[in-house]
C-alpha positions in Angstrom: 122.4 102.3 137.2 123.0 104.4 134.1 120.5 104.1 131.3 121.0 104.7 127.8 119.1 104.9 124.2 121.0 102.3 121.5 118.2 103.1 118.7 116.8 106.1 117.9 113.3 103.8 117.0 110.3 105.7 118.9 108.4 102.3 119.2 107.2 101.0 122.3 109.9 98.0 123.2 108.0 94.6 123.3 110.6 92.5 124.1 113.5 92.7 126.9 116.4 90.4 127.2 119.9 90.8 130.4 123.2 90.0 131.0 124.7 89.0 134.4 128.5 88.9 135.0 129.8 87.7 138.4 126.6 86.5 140.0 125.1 90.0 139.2 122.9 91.8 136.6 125.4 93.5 134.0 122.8 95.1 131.9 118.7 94.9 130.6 118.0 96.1 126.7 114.4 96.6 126.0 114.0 96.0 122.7 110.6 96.5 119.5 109.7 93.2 117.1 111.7 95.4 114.5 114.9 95.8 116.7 115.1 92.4 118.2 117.7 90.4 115.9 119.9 93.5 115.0 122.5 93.1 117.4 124.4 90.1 118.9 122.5 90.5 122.8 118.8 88.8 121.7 120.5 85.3 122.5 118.2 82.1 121.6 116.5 81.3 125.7 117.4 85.0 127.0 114.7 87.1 125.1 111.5 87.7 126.8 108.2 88.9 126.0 107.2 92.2 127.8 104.0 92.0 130.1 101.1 94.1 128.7 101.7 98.0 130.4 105.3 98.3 131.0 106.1 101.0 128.6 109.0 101.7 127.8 110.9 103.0 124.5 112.9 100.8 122.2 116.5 100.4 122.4 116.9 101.8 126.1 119.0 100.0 128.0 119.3 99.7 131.6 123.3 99.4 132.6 124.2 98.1 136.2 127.9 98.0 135.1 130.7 99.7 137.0 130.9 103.5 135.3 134.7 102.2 133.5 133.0 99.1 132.4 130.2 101.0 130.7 132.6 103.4 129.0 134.7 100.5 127.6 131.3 98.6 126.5 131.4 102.1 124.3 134.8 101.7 123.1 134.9 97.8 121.9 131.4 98.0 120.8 129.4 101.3 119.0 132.4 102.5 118.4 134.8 99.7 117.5 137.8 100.5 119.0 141.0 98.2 118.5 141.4 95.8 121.4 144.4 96.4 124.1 146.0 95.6 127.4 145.4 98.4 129.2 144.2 96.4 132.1 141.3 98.0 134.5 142.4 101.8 134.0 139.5 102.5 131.5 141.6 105.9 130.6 144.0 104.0 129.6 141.7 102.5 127.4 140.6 105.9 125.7 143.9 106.5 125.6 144.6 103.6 123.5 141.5 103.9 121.4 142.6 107.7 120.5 145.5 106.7 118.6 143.3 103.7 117.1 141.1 106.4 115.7 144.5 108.8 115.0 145.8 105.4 112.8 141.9 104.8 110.7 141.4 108.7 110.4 138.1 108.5 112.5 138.2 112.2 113.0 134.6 111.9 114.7 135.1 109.6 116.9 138.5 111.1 117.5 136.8 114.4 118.6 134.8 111.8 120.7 137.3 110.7 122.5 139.4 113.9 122.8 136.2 114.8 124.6 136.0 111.9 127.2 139.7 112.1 128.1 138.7 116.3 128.6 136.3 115.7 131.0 136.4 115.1 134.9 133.7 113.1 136.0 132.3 110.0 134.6 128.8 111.0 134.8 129.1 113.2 132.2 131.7 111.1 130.0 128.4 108.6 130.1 126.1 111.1 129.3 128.3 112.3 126.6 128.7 108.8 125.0 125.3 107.6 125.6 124.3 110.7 123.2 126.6 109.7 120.8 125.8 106.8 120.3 122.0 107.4 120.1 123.3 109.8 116.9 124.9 106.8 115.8 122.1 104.7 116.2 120.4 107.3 114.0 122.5 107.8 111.2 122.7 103.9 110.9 118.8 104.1 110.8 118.2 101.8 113.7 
């Protein structure tokens, strides 16, 4: 499991909501009154009410995703990469995105992504992204 920060909000989540894909858990955000709406995973049904003691911070999610899958959750969402057929090689992907960024002058998250494709093991690709995009997260005030 590889866990993340998507807000930079200090508040104590309140809420949690998932994802499954292919009969498994995909992903858990945890998520404060505040941060609940902003983005598209507090679906109507699928947003719960945290019991009273579990503390944990706003905005950390909780990623059971394959390590490739994670880093192209990065691409097509935070970052807003250009959608492509690369198929499963999430490299290729990068790849891909890296001239998307070349095309819209994102120098930032062209640096980004010079980055990823420098390193070796995904570990640290996540680690680098997931600090990223709790910068982004920041600047965007969430």
């Amino acid at each position: 499991m590889h866990t993340r920060l998507v807000t930079a909000c200090q508040s104590p989540a309140t809420w949690t909501t998932f994802r499954r894909r292919s009969g498994g858990l995909a992903w858990t955000i945890f998520v404060c009154r505040r941060h609940r709406g902003v983005y598209p995973w507090s679906v109507p049904g699928n947003l719960t009410r945290l019991d009273a003691g579990l503390e944990v911070r706003c905005g950390t999610v909780h990623d059971c995703r394959q390590h490739g899958e994670v880093i192209l959750s990065h691409l097509y969402g935070w970052m807003g990469a250009a959608p492509n057929e690369q198929g499963c090689d999430w490299r290729a992907h990068v790849r891909a995105a890296r001239e998307w960024f070349v095309y819209l002058r994102q120098h930032d998250l062209l640096s980004l992504v010079d980055e990823v494709l420098a390193l070796g093991e995904t570990i640290e690709i996540l680690g680098l992204l997931a600090s990223a995009e709790t910068a982004e997260a920041r600047r965007r005030g969430l």
